[in-house]
Structures are given as C-alpha cells and as structure tokens.
C-alpha positions as CSV (number, residue, x, y, z in Angstrom):
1,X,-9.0,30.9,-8.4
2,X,-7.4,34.4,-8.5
3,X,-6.7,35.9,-11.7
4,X,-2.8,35.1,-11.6
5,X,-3.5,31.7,-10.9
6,X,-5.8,31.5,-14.2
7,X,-3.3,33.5,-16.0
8,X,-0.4,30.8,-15.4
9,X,-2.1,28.1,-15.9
10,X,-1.4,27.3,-19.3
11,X,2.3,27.5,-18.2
12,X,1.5,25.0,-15.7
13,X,-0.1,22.7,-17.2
14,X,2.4,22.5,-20.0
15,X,4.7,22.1,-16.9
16,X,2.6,18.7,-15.8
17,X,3.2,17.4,-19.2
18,X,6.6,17.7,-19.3
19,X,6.6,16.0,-15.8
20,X,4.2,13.5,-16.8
21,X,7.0,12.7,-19.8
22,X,9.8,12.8,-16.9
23,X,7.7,10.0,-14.8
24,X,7.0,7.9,-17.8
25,X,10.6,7.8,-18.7
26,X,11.4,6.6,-15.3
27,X,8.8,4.4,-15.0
28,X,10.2,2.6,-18.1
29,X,13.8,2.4,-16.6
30,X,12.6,1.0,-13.5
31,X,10.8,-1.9,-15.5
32,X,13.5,-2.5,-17.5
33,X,15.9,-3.1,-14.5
34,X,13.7,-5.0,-13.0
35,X,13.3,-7.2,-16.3
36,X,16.9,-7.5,-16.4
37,X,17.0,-8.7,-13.2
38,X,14.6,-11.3,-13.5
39,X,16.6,-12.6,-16.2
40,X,19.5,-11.9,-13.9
41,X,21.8,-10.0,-16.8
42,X,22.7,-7.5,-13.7
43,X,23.5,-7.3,-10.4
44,X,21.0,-8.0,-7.5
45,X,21.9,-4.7,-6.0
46,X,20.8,-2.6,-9.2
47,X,17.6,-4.1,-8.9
48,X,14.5,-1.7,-8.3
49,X,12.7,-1.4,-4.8
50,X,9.3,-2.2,-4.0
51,X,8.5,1.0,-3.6
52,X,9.6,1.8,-7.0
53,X,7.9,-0.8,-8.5
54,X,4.5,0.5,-6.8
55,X,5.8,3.9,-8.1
56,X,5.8,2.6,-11.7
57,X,2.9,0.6,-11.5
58,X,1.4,4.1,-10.7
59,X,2.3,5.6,-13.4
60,X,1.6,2.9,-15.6
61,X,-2.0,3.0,-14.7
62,X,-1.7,6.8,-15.4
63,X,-0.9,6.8,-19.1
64,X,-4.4,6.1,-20.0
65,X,-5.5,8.8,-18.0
66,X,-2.7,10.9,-20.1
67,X,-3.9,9.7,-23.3
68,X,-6.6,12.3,-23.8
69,X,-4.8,15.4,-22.8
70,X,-2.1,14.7,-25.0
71,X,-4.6,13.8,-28.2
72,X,-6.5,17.1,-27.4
73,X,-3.2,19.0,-26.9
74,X,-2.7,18.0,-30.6
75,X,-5.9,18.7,-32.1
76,X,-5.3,22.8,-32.8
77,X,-9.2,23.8,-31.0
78,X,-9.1,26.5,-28.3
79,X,-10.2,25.7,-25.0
80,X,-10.9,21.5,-25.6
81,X,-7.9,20.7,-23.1
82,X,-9.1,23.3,-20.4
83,X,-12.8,21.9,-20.9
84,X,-11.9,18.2,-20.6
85,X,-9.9,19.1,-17.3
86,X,-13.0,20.8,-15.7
87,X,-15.1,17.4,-16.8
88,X,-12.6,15.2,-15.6
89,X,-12.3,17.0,-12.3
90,X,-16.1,17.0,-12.2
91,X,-16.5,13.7,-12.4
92,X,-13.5,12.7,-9.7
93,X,-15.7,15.2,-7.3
94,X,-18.7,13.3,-7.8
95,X,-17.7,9.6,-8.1
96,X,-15.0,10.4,-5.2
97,X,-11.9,8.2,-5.3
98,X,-13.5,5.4,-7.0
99,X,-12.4,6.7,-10.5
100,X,-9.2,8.5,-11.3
101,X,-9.6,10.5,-14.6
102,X,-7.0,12.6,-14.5
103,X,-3.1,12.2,-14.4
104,X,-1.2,12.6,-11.3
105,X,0.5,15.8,-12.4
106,X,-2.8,16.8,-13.4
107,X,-4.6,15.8,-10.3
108,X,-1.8,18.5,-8.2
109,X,-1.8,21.3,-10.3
110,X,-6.0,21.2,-10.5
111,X,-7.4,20.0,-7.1
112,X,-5.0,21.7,-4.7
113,X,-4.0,19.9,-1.0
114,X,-6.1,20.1,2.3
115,X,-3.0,21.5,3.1
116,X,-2.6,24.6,0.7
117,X,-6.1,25.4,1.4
118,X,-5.6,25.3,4.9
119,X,-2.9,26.9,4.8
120,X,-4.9,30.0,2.0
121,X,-7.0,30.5,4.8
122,X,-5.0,31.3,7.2
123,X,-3.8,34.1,5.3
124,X,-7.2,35.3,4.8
125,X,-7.8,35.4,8.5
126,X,-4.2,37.0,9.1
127,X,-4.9,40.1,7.1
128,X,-6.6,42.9,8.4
C-alpha cells in the first residue's frame, strides 16, 4: 500500500460502515415486502426479485461478520479495529473462500480486485 492509501483509510473504512448500514437497511425493506407479500397485504408487482432476495440473504449472512467491527469500533482502544482486519484477511488468505470473515464492504476496500491490480501494473510498466 502507498502512503496515501494508508493515510485514507480510516476515512474509508468509516465509509464501509456507513455502507454496510445502507445495505442492512435495504436488506430489511426487501424482507419486509416480501413478508407482506406472502401474506398478500400488497400487490404482486411490489413484490421483491429473486435476485433481491439472494442480495438480502447476502447481507444477512454478513451481519455476523459486521458484528465485531462494529463492537471494537466502540470499545475506545487504538489500533484493535485495524488489527482485527489484518487477522481476518489473514485467515480468508489461508482458508481461501471456504470462510468469509469479513463484511462485503470490508472485503472491497481491503483485498482489492484482479482487476485494479491488473490494472496498477500496468501503470507501473507505462512509466518510464
């Protein structure tokens, strides 16, 4: 990481909480349309997709992996939430895709895409 990547990420991961909050919030409105439909209090057509269900399904199965970051976020100690992100990423790099320990906001801001390090490379080779 270069030194303004460090520097903003604090910033950035305050960022991914707030857009954790944003996708929890919609992942509750989705279930509660689709409850509504099942007890068919509202139209068919307001019902939610499949692929918004599988979205909130997602993001229900990430607010036990946001559980800890927000408990450390709480407790005042320096450096705990930045330490438990380098574990958790750790342990994603060594157990592979078998266990998810941190959130999906998380999981983008930390472990950048194939893509953007292609794509950092590139760069690299481009200047002289």
């Amino acid at each position: 990481m270069k030194l303004r990547e460090i520097i903003k990420l604090p910033r950035k991961m305050l960022w991914a909480m707030v857009m954790e909050g944003v996708e929890t919030t919609r992942m509750v409105k989705v279930f509660a349309r689709h409850g509504t439909g099942k007890l068919r209090l509202t139209p068919a057509h307001r019902n939610p997709t499949p692929e918004q269900l599988k979205e909130a399904v997602e993001q229900l199965k990430d607010i036990p992996r946001f559980l800890p970051f927000f408990v450390i976020v709480v407790v005042p100690v320096p450096g705990i939430t930045e330490g438990y992100a380098v574990v958790a990423l750790t342990l994603e790099r060594w157990l592979g895709d078998r266990m998810k320990f941190l959130p999906s906001q998380f999981r983008h801001l930390l472990k950048p895409e194939v893509k953007d390090l292609e794509g950092s490379e590139a760069e690299l080779q481009d200047r002289p």
